[in-house]
Backbone bond lengths (Angstrom), bond angles and torsions (degrees), N, CA, C in turn:
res aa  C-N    CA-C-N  psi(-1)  N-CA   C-N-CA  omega(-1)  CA-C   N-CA-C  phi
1 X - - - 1.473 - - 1.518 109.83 -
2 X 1.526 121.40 131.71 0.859 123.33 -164.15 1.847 109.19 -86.37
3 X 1.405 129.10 139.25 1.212 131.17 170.01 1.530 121.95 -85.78
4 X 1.143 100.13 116.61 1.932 109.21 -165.62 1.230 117.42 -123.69
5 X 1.631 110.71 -30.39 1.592 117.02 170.79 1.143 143.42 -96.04
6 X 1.651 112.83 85.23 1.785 122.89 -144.70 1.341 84.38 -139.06
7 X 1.487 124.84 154.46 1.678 125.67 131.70 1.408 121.60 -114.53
8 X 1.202 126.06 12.54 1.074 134.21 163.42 1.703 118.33 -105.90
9 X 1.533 125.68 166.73 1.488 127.76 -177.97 1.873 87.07 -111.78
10 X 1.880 129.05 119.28 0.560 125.70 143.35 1.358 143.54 -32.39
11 X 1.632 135.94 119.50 1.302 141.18 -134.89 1.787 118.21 -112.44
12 X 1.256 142.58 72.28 1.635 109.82 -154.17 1.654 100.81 -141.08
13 X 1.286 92.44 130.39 2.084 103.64 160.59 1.105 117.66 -54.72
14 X 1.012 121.60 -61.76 1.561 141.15 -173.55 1.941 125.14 -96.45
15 X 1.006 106.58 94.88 1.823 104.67 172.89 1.520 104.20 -149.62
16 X 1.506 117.07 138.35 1.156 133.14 161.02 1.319 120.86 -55.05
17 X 1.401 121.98 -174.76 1.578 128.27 -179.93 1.590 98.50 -73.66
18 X 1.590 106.26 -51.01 1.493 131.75 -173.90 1.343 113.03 -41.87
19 X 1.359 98.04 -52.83 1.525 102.20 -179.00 1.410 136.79 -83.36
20 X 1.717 96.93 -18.93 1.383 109.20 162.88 1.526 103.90 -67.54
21 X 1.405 130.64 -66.19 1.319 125.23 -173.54 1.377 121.36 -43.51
22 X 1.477 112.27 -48.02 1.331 113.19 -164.26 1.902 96.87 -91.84
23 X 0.850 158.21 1.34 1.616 159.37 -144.01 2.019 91.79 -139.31
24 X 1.120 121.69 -63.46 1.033 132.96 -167.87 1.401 140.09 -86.74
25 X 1.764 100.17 -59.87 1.219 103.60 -168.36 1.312 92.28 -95.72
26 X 1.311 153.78 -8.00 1.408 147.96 -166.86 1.753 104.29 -106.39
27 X 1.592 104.21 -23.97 1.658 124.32 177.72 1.670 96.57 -77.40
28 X 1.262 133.48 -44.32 1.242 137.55 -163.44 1.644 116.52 83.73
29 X 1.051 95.70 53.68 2.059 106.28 -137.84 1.583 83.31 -123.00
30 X 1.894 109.23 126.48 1.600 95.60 167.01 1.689 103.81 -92.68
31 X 1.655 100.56 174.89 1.674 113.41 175.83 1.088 100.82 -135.40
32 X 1.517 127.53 170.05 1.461 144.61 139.97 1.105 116.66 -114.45
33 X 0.924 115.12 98.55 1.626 122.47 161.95 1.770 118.41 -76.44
34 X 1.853 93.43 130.91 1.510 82.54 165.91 1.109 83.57 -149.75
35 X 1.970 100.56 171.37 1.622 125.45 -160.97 1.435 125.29 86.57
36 X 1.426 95.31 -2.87 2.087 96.07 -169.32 1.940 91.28 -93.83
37 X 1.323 127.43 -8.82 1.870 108.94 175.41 1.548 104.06 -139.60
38 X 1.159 93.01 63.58 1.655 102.71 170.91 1.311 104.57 -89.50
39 X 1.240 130.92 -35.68 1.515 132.62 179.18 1.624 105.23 -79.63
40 X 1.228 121.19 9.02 1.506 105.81 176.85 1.496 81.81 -90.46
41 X 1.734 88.13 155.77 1.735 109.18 172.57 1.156 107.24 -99.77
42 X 1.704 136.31 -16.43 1.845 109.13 145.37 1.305 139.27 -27.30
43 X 1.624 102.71 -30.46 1.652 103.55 174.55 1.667 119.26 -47.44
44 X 1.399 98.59 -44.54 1.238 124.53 -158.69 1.559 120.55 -88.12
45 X 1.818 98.52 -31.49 1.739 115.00 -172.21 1.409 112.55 -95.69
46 X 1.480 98.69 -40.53 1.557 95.86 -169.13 1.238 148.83 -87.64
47 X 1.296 113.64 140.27 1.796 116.05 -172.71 1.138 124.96 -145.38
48 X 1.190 139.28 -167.85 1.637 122.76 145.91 1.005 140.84 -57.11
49 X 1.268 93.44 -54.77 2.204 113.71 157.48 1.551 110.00 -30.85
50 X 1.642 103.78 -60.49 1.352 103.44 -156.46 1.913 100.29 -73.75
51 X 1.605 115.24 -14.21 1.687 96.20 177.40 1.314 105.80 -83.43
52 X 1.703 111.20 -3.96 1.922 102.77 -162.24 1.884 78.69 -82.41
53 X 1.030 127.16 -56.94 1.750 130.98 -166.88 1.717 81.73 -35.35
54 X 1.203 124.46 -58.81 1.691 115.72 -138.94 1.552 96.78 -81.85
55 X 1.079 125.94 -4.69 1.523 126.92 179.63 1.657 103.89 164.49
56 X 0.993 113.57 95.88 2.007 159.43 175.98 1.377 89.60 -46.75
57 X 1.442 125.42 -91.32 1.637 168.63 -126.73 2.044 92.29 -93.58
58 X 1.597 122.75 -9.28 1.183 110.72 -177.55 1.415 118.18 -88.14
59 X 1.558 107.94 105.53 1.633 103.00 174.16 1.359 106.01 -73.27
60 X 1.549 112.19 143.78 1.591 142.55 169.40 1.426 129.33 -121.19
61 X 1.173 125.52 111.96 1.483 112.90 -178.64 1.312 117.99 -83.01
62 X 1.807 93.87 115.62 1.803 92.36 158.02 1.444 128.92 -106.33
63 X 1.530 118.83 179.28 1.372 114.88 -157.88 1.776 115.77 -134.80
64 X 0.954 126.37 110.70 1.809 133.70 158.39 1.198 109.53 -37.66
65 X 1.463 124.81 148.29 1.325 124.00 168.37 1.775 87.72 -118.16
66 X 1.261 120.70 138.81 1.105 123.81 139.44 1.282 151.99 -63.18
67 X 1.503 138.73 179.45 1.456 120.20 -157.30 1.785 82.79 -86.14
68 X 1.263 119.55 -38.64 1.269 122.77 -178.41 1.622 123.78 -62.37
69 X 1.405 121.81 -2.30 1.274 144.14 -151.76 1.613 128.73 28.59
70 X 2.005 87.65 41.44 1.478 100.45 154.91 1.827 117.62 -67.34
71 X 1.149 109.36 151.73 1.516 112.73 164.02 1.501 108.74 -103.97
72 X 1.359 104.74 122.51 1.776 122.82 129.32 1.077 154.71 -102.26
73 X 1.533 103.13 104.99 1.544 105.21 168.91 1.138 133.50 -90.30
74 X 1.722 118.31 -178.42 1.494 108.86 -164.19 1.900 72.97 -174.25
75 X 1.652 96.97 149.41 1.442 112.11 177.64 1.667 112.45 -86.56
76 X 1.491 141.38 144.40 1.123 157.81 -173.68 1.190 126.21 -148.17
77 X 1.787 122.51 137.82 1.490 111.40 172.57 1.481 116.36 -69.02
78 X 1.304 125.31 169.20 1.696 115.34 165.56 1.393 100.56 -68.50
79 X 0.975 99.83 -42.98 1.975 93.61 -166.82 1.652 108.32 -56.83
80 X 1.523 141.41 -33.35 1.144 147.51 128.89 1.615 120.83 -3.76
81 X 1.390 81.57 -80.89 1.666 84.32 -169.52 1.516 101.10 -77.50
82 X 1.021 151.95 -29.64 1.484 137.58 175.43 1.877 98.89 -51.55
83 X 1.173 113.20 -47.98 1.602 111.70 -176.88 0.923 104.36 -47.78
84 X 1.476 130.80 -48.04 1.353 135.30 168.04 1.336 141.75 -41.90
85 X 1.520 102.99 -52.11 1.233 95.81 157.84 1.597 128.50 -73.77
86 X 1.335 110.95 -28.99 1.595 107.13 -175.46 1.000 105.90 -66.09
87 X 1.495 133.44 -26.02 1.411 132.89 -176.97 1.972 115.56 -67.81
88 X 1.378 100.30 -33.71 1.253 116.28 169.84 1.670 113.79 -65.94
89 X 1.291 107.26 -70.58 0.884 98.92 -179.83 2.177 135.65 -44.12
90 X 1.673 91.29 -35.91 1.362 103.44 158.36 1.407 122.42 -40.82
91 X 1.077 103.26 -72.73 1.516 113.70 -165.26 1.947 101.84 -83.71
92 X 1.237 137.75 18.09 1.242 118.37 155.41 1.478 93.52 -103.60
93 X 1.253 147.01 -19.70 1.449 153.26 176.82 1.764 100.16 -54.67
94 X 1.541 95.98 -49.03 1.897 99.70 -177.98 1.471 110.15 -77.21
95 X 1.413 129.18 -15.76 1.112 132.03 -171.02 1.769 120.12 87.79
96 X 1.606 89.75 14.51 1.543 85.54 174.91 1.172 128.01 -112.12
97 X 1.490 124.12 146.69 1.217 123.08 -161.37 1.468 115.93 -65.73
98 X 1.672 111.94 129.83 1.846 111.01 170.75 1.288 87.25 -124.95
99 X 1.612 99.22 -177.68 1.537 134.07 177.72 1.673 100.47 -82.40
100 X 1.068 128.27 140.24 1.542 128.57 155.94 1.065 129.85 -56.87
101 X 1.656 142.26 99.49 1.356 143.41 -169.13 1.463 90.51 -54.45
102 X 1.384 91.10 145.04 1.701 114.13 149.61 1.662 127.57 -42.29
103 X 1.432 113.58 143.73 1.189 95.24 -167.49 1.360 115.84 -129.69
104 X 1.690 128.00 118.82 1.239 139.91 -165.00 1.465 123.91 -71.95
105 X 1.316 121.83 86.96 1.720 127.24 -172.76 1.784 100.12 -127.71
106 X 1.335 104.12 149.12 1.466 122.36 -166.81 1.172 116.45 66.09
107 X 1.292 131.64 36.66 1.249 139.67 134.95 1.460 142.27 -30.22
108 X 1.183 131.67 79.22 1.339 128.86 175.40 1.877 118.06 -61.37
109 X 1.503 116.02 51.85 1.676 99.39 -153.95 1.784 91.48 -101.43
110 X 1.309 103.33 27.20 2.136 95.98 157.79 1.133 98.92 -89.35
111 X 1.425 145.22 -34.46 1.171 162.56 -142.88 1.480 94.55 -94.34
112 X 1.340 126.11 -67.87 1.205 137.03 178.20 1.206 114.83 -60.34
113 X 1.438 140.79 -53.85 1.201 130.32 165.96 1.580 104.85 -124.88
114 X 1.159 103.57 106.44 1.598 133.53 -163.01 1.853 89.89 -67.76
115 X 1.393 122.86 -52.17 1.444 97.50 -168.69 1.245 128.82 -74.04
116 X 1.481 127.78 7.41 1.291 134.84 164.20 1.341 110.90 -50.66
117 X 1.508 127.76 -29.26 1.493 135.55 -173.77 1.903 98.94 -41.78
118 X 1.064 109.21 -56.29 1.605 117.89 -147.83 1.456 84.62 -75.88
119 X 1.908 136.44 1.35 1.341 105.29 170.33 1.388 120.69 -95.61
120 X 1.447 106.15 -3.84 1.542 115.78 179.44 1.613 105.66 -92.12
121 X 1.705 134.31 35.23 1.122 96.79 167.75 0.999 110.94 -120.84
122 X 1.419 123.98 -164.26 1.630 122.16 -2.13 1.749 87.79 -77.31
123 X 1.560 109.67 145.77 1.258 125.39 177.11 1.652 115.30 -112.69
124 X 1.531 92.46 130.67 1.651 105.24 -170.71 1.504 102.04 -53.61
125 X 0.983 130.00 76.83 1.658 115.17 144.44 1.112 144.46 -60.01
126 X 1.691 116.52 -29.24 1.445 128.85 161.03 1.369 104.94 -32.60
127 X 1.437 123.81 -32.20 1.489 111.42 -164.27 1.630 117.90 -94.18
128 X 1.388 104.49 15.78 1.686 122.72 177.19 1.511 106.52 -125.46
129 X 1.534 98.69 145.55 1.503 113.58 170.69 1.494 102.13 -52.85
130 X 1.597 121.19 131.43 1.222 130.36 163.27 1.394 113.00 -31.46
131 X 1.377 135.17 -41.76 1.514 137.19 -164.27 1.659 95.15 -46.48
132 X 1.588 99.00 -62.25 1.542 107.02 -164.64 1.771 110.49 -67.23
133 X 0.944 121.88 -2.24 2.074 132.58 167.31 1.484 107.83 -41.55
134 X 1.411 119.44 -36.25 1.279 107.83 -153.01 1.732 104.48 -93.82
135 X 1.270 149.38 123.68 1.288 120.68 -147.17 1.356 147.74 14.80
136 X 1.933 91.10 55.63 1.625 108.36 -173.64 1.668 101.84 -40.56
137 X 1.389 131.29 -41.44 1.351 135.85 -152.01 1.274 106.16 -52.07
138 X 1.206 120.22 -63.93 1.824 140.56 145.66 0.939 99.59 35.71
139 X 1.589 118.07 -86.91 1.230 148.34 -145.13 1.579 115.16 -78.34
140 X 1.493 118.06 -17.44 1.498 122.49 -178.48 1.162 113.19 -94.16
141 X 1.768 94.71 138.62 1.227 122.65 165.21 1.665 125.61 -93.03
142 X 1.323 103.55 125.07 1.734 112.47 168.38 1.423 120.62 -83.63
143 X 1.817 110.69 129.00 1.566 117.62 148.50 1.114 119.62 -123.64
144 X 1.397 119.37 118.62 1.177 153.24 -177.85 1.814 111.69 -101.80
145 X 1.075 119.59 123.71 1.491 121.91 163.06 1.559 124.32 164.69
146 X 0.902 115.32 157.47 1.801 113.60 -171.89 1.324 116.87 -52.03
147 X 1.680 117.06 -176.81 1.086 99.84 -169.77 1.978 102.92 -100.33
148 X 1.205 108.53 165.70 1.474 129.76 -165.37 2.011 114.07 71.35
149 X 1.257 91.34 21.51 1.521 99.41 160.70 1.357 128.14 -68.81
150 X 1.091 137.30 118.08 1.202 136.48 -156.27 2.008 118.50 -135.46
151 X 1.363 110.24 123.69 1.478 125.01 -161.13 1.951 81.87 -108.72
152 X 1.504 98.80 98.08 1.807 100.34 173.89 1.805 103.06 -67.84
153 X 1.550 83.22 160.03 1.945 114.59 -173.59 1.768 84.51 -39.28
154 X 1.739 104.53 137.40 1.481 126.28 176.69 1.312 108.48 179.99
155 X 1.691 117.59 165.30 1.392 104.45 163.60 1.203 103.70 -143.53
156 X 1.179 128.80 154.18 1.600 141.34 -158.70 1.714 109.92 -58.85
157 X 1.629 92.98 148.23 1.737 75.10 -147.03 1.961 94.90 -100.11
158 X 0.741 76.55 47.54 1.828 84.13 162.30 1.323 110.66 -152.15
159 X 1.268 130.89 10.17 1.708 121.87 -173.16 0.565 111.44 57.70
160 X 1.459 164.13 16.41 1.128 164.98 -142.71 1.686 96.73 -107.41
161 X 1.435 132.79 150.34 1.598 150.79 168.21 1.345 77.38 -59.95
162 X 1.513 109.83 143.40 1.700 126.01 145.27 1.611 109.43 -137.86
163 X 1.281 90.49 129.06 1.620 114.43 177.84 1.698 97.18 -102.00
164 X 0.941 106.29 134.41 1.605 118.13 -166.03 1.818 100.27 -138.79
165 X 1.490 109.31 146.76 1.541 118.36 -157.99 1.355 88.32 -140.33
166 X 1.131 119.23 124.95 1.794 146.58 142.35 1.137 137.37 -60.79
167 X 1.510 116.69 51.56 1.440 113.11 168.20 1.617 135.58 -56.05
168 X 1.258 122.20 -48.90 1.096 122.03 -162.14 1.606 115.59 -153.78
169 X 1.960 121.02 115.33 1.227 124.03 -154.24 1.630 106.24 75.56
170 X 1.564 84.09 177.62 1.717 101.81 -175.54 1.491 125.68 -112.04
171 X 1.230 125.43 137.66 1.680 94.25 -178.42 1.375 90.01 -129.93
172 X 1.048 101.86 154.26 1.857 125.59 173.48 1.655 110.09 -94.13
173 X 1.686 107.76 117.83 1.916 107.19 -165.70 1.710 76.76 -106.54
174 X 1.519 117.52 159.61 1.178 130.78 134.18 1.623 99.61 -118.31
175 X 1.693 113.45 133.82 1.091 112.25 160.24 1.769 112.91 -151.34
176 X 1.367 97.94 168.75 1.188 143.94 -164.22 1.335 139.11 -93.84
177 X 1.563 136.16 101.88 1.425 114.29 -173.41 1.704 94.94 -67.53
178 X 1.746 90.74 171.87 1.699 95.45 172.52 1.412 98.27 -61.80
179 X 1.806 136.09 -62.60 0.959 102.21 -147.40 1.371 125.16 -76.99
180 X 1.305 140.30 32.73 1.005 157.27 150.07 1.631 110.14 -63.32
181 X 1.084 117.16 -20.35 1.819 113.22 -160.02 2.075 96.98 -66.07
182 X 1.386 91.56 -30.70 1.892 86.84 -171.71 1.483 106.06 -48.67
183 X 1.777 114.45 -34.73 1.397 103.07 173.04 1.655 148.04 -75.45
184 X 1.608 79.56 -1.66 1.443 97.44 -163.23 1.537 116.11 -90.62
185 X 1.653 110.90 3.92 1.723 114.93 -158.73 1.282 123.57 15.14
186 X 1.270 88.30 98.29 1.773 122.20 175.95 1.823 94.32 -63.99
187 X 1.638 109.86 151.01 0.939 125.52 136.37 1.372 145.69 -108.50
188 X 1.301 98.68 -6.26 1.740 120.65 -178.80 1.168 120.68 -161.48
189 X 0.824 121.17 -166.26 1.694 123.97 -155.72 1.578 90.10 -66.01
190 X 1.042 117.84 -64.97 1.733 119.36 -177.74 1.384 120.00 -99.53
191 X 1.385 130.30 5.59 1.388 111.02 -159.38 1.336 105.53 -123.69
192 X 1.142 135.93 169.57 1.942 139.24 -173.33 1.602 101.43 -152.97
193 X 1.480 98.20 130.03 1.238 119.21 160.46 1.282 128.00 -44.92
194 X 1.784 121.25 -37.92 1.320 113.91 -178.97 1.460 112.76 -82.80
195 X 1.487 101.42 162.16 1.322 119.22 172.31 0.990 127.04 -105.62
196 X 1.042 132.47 75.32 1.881 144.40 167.75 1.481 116.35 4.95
197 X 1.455 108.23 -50.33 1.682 118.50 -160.21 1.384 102.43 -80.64
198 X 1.718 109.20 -27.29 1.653 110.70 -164.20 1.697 106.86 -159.82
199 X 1.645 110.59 34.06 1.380 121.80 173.42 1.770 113.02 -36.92
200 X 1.272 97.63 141.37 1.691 102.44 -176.77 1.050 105.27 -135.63
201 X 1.653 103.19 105.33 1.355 147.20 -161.91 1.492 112.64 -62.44
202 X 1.510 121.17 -16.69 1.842 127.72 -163.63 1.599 79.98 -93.76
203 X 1.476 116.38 -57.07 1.602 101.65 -158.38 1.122 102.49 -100.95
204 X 1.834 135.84 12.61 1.921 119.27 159.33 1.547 95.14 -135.32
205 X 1.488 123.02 52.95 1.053 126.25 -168.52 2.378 116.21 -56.79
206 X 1.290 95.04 -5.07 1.375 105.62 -173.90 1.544 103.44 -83.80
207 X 1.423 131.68 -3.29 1.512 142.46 -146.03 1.824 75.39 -104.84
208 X 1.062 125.34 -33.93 1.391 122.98 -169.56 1.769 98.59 -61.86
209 X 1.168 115.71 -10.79 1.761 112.84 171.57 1.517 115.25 -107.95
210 X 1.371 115.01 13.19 0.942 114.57 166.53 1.718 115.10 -98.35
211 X 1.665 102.00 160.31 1.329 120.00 176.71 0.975 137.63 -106.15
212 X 1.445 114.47 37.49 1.535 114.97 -176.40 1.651 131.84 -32.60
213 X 1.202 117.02 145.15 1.720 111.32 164.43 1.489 123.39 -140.04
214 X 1.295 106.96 117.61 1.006 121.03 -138.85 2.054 96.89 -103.93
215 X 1.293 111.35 124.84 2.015 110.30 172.69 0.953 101.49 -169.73
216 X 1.814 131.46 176.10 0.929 149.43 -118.14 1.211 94.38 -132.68
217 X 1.544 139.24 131.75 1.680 132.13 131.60 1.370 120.34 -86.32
218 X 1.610 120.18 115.87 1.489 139.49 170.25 1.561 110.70 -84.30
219 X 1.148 112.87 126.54 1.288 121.25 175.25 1.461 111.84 -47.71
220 X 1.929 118.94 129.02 1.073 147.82 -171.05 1.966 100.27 81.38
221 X 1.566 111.65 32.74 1.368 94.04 155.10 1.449 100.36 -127.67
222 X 1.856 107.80 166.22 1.201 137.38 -171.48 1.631 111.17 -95.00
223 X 1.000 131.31 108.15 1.670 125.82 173.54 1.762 95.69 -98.85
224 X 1.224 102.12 139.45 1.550 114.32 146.43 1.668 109.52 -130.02
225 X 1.619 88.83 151.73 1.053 121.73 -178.31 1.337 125.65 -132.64
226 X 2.076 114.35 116.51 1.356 111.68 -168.02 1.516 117.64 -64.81
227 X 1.325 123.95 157.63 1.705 113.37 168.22 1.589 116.79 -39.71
228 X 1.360 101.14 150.76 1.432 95.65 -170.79 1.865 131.18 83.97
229 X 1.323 110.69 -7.89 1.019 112.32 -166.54 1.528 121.35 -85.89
230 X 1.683 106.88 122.62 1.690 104.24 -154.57 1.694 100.16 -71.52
231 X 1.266 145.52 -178.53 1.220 132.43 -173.54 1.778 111.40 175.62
232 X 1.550 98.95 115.73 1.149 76.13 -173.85 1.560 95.51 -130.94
233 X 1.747 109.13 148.78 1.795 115.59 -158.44 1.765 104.91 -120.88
234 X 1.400 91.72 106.49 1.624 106.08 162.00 1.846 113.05 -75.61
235 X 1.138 155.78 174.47 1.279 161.06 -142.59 1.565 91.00 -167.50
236 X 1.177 137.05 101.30 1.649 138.09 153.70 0.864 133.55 -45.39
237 X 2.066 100.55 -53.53 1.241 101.15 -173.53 1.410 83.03 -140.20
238 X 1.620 123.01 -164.70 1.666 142.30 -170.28 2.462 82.13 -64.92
239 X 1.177 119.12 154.40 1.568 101.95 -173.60 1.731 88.90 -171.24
240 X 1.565 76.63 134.07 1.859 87.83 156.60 1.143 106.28 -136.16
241 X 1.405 99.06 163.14 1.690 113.64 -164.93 1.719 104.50 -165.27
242 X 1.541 112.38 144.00 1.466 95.50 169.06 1.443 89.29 -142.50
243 X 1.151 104.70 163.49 1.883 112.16 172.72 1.562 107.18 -138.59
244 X 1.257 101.58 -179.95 2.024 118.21 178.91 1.226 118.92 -127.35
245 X 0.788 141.59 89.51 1.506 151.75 -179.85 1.561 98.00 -67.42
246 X 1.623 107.26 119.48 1.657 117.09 -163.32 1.456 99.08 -148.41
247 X 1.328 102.64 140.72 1.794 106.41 161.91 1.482 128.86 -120.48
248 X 0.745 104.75 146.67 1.534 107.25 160.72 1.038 142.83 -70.20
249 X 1.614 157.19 -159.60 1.633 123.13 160.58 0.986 118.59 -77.47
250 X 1.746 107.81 -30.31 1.558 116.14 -165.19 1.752 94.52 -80.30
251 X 0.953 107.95 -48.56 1.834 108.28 169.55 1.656 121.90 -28.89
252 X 1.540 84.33 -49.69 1.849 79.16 -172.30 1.545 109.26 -111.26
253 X 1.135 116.00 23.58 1.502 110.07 151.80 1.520 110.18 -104.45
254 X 1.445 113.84 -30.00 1.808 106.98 155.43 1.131 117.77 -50.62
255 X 1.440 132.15 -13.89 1.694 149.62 -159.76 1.690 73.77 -83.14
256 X 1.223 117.27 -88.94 1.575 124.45 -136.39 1.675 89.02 -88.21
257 X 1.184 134.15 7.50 1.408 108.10 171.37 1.664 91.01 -108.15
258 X 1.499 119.36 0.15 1.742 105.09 167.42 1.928 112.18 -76.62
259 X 1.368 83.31 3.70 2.084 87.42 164.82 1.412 93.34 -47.32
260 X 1.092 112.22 -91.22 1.680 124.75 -162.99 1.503 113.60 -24.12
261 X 1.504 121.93 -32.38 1.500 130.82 179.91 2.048 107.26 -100.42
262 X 0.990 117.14 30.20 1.515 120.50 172.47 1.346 114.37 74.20
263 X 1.241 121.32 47.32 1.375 116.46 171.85 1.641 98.13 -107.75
264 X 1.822 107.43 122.56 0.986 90.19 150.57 1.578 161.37 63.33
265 X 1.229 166.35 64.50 0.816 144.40 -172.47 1.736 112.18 -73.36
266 X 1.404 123.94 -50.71 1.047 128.50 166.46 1.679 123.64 -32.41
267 X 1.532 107.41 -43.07 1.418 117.35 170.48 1.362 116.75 -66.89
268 X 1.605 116.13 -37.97 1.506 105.39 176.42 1.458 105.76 -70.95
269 X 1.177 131.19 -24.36 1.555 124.97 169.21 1.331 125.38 -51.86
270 X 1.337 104.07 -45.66 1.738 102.12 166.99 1.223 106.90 -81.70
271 X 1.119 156.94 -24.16 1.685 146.37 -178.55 1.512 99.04 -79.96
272 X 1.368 138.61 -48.66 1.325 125.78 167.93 1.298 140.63 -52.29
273 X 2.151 91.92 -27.67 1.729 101.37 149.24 1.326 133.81 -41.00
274 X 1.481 83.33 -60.27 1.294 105.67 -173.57 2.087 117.22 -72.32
275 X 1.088 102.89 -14.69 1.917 109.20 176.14 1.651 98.26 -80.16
276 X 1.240 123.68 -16.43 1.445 142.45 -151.10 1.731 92.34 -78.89
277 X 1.307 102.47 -57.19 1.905 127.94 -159.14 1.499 71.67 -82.68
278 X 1.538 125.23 -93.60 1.177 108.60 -150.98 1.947 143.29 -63.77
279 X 1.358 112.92 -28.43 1.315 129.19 150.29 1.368 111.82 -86.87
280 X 1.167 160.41 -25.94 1.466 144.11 138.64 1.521 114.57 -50.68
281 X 0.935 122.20 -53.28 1.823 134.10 -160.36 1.538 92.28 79.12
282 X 0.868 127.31 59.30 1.574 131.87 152.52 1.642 108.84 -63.05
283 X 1.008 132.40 116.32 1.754 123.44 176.12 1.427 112.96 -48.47
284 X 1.075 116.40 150.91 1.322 134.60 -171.17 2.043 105.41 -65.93
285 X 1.095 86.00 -58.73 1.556 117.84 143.37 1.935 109.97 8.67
286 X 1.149 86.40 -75.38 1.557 112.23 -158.17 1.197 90.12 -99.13
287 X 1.267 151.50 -49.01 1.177 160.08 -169.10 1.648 111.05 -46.21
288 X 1.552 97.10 -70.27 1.853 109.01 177.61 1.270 112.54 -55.82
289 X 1.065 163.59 -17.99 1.163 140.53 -172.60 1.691 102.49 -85.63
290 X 1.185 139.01 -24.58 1.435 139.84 -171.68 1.672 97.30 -96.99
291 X 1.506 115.40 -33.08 1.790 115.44 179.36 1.902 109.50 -66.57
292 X 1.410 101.27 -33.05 1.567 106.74 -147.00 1.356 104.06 -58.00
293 X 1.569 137.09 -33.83 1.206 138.89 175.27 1.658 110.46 -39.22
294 X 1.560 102.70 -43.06 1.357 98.33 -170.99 1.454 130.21 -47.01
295 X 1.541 93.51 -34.82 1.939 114.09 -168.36 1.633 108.82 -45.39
296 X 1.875 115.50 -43.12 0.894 92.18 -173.96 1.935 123.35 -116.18
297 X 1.523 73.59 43.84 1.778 99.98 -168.03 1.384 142.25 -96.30
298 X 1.520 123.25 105.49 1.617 139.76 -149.64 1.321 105.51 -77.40
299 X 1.229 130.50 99.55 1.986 123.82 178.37 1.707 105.22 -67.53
């Protein structure tokens, strides 16, 4: 039975694999975990600077949200956009007005610069289906961008569990069970008109039945988030963060039977990949090379 009636995001130092699975991810229940990557040395290393040092010459695409919550992207070096942000960050420190840098999400940059691996460890894997063990790194996504960057109300467009990691700065989540989304007037497969921080009640007056819950991620904590989960990301301060978008079996055959409810066709392609590895035991192996497009992919 699924758990839906909370207004708070459960809080904990301490939880097993066991208890995450059986308490959470099988409840549909989010957590924050903190205290489990205090020994990673990202806490301590990472920045923009320090990815432009590790590779200068790496173009990355970042992306605009529109007032309409279209996305635009456009290709950039790191060494670019780090100028960018430091420049931002300068001048809101002086109180003077800039433009909002662009903002870098779906990032594959373990992939791109492979030795970043050794700053996240030792990395909780206990808390992923074995399938994903075998070059867990693979699978993560980077957000990178200054602070008051903002990823408007959506939810991941495969349903998929996301375990999400707090390296660096703070970000402010409001989120959402799915069944809340009827209030939120969707415009697309994943995205909603309202605004969490400053919803306007005359023209989405149904948001008044929704339950938002609204807290903070501090660098070296863990958020999960059940499938479906609406979410919307303020930026505090300058912040990096990467997460894994993972399923379960029952997860990713809800993936490809949300055909019938407008997901996508492209999305049921990767969730059927992915039912492939995990109800087949297809190797992981064989699997990624047809998934990997997804990592850095906008529904």
């Amino acid at each position: 039975m699924l758990i839906s009636s909370f207004s708070t995001i459960e809080q904990s130092s301490k939880i097993s694999s066991q208890e995450f699975k059986e308490n959470f991810v099988q409840k549909g229940k989010p957590i924050l975990i903190s205290g489990k990557l205090q020994k990673w040395p990202s806490l301590n290393k990472w920045s923009v600077e320090y990815f432009k040092q590790k590779a200068p010459d790496l173009k990355i695409l970042v992306k605009n949200f529109t007032t309409h919550n279209e996305i635009e992207s456009r290709k950039t070096s790191i060494e670019e956009y780090a100028g960018l942000i430091k420049a931002y960050e300068i001048h809101k420190r002086k109180g003077q007005s800039v433009s909002l840098p662009p903002y870098c999400h779906d990032l594959p940059l373990f992939s791109l610069i492979p030795s970043l691996v050794k700053d996240v460890q030792p990395f909780p894997l206990h808390y992923l289906p074995k399938w994903y063990h075998y070059k867990w790194w693979r699978y993560c996504q980077f957000f990178i961008g200054s602070s008051d960057s903002i990823t408007p109300l959506h939810f991941d467009c495969l349903l998929t569990n996301n375990i999400f990691f707090q390296v660096v700065g703070r970000k402010k989540f409001t989120i959402l069970m799915h069944e809340d989304a009827e209030y939120c007037y969707r415009h697309s497969w994943r995205w909603f008109k309202v605004n969490p921080e400053n919803p306007d009640l005359d023209k989405y007056p149904e948001y008044k039945k929704a339950k938002p819950i609204t807290f903070i991620v501090n660098p070296g904590d863990i958020l999960y988030m059940p499938p479906g989960t609406l979410h919307h990301v303020r930026s505090l301060d300058m912040s990096i963060s990467f997460n894994i978008d993972w399923h379960t079996e029952k997860s990713s055959l809800n993936g490809i039977v949300a055909s019938l409810k407008g997901m996508p066709h492209k999305n049921v392609y990767y969730n059927f990949l992915i039912t492939m590895g995990l109800l087949l035991k297809v190797p992981s192996q064989i699997i990624f090379p047809f998934y990997k497009s997804y990592l850095n992919y906008v529904s």
